[in-house]
C-alpha positions in Angstrom: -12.0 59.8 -3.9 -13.9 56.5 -4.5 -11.3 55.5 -7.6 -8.6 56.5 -5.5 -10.1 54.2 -2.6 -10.4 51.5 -5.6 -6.6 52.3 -7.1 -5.1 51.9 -3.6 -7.2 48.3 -2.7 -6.5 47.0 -6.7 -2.7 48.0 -5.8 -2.3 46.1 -2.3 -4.4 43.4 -4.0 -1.5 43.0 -7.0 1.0 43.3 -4.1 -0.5 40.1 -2.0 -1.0 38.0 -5.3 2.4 38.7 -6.6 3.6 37.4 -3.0 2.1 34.0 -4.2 1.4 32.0 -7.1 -2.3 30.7 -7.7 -1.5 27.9 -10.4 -5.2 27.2 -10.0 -9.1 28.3 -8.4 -12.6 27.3 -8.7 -15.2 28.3 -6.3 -14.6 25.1 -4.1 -10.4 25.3 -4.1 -7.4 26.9 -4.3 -4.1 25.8 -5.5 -0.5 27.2 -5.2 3.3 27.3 -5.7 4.7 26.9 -2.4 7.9 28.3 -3.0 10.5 26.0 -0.3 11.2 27.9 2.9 7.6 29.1 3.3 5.4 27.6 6.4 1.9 26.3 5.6 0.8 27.7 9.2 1.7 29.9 11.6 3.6 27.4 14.1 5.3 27.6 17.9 8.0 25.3 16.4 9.0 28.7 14.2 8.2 32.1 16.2 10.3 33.7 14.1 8.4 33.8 11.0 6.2 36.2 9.9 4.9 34.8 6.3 2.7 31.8 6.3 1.2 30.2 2.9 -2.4 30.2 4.6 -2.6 33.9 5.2 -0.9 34.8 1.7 -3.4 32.8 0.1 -6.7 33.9 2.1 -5.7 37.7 1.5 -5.0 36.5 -2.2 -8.3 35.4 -3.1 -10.2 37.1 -0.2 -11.4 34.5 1.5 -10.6 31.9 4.6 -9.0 28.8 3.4 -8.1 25.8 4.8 -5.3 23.6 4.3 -5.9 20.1 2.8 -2.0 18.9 3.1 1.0 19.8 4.3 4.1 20.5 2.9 7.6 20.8 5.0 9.0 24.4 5.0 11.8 23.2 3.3 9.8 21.8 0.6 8.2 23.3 -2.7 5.6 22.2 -4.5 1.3 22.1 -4.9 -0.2 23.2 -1.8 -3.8 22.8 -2.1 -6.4 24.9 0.2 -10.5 24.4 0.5 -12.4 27.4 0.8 -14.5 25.5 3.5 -14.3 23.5 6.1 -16.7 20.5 4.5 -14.3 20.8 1.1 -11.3 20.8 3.1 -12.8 17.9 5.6 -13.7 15.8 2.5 -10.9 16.0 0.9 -8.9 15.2 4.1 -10.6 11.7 4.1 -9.4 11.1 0.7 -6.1 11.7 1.4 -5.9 9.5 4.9 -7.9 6.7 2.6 -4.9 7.3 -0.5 -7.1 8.3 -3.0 -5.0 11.2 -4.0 -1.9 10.4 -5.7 1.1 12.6 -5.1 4.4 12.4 -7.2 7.8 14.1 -7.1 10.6 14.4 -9.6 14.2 14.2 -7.6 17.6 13.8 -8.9 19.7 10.7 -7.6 23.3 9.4 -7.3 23.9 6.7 -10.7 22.0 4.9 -12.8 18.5 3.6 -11.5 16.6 0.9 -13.4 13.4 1.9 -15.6 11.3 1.6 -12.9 10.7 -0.3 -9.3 9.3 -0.4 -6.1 11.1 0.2 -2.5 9.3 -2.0 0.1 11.3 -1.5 3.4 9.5 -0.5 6.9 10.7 3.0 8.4 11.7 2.9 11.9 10.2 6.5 13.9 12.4 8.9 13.7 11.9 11.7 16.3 12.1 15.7 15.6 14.0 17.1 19.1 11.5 19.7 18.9 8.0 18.6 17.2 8.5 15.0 18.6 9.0 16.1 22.1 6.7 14.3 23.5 6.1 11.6 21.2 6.1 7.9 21.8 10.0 6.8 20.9 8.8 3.2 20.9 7.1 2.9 17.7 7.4 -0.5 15.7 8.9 0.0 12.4 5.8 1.3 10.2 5.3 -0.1 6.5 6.9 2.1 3.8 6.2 1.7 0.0 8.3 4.2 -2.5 7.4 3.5 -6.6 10.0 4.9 -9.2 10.1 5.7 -12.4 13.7 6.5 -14.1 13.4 9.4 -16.9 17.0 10.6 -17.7 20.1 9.7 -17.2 23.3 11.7 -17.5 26.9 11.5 -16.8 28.9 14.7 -15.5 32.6 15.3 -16.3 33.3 15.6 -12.4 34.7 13.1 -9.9 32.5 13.0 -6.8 34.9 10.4 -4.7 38.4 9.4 -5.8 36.8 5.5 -7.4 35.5 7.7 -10.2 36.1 10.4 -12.8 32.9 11.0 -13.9 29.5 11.1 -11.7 26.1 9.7 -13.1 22.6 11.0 -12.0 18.6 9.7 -12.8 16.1 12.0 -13.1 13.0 9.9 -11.6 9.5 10.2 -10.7 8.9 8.6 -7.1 5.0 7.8 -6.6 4.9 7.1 -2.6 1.9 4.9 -1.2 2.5 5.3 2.2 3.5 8.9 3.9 6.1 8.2 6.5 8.7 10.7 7.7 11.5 11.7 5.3 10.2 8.4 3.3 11.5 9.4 -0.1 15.0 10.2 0.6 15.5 7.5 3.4 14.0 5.0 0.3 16.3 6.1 -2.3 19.4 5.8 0.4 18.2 2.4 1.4 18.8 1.3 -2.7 22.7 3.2 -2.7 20.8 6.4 -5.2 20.7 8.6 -2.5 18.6 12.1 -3.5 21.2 14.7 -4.5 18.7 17.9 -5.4 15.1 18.1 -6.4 13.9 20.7 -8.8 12.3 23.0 -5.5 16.3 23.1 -4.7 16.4 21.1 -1.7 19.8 20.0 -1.4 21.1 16.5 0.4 24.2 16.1 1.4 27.8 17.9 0.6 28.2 18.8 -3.2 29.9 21.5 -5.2 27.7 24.0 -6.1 29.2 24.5 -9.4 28.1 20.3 -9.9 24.6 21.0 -8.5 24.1 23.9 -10.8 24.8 21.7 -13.8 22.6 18.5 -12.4 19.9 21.0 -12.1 20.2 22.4 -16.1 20.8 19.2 -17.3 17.6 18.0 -16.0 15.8 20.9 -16.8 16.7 20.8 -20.0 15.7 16.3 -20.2 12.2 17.7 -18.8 11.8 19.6 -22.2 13.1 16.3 -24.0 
């Protein structure tokens, strides 16, 4: 009976974990794959859902965890969790005093230079639902986007009727600063606005056909 007992707790165990993918764990953290579409937390902006990365990953690795960062549902990426509150409070401070780095790799419109910096103050932009009851007379707050170009490729398909061909960069943007939507409201500021990053969040109107070819053509410059 007890290795049945065993058989059944291994199986819900495998069931949980393959819910959710630990890309690393120590007896201090926990790191996953937040796959985009998946809250963080449960949250009264989103009744509706019923999965939340926090209580995936505490019935993962059997313990409570706390969330060091946040991620939009929209967005995938490295979610990282403390197994305590001091770890988690700790590493909170390092990220309010930027002493944690964070990096993305996005697809943009044309050609971008080698490398850059976008240095242009974000007015507030309110959430109808989140920001209900926020201050809407914020100054403009400082905003500082680095970028890196990889790749570059040109596509045999006209996006607007001045072209027959459409360029993209694969780039890595390094942000200093954390401001609302900052990366894509950057790269739109400097005419490269972000067409698709590799978690498959989509700006903007584009043939899917076109976006499935962005995406394998920069998966395949990643292996380059």
């Amino acid at each position: 009976m007890d290795n049945e007992n065993m058989d059944i707790e291994s199986g819900t165990a495998n069931q949980i974990a393959s819910q959710i993918e630990i890309i690393y764990e120590d007896e201090f953290l926990v790191a996953i794959n937040k796959e985009a579409g998946l809250l963080v937390h449960r949250s009264w902006l989103d009744k509706g859902e019923t999965r939340f990365a926090m209580q995936l990953t505490r019935d993962a690795v059997g313990c409570h965890v706390f969330p060091v960062h946040r991620l939009d549902k929209p967005t995938s990426g490295v979610l990282l969790f403390a197994k305590s509150s001091a770890v988690a409070r700790s590493l909170g401070e390092a990220f309010t005093e930027h002493k944690v780095t964070k990096q993305y790799l996005a697809v943009v419109r044309g050609y971008m230079s080698e490398q850059g910096t976008v240095d242009y103050a974000l007015s507030f932009q309110p959430d109808a639902i989140a920001d209900k009851f926020a201050d809407l007379d914020k100054p403009a707050q400082e905003a500082v986007t680095h970028w890196q170009s990889l790749a570059q490729i040109e596509l045999p398909f006209a996006v607007s009727k001045k072209h027959n061909t459409s360029r993209y960069s694969l780039v890595r943007l390094t942000p200093e600063t954390g401001r609302k939507h900052q990366l894509r409201r950057h790269m739109r500021h400097v005419f490269h606005h972000i067409v698709v990053i590799p978690a498959m969040v989509i700006y903007g109107t584009h043939d899917f056909f076109v976006l499935t070819m962005i995406v394998r053509a920069c998966c395949c410059m990643l292996r380059l």
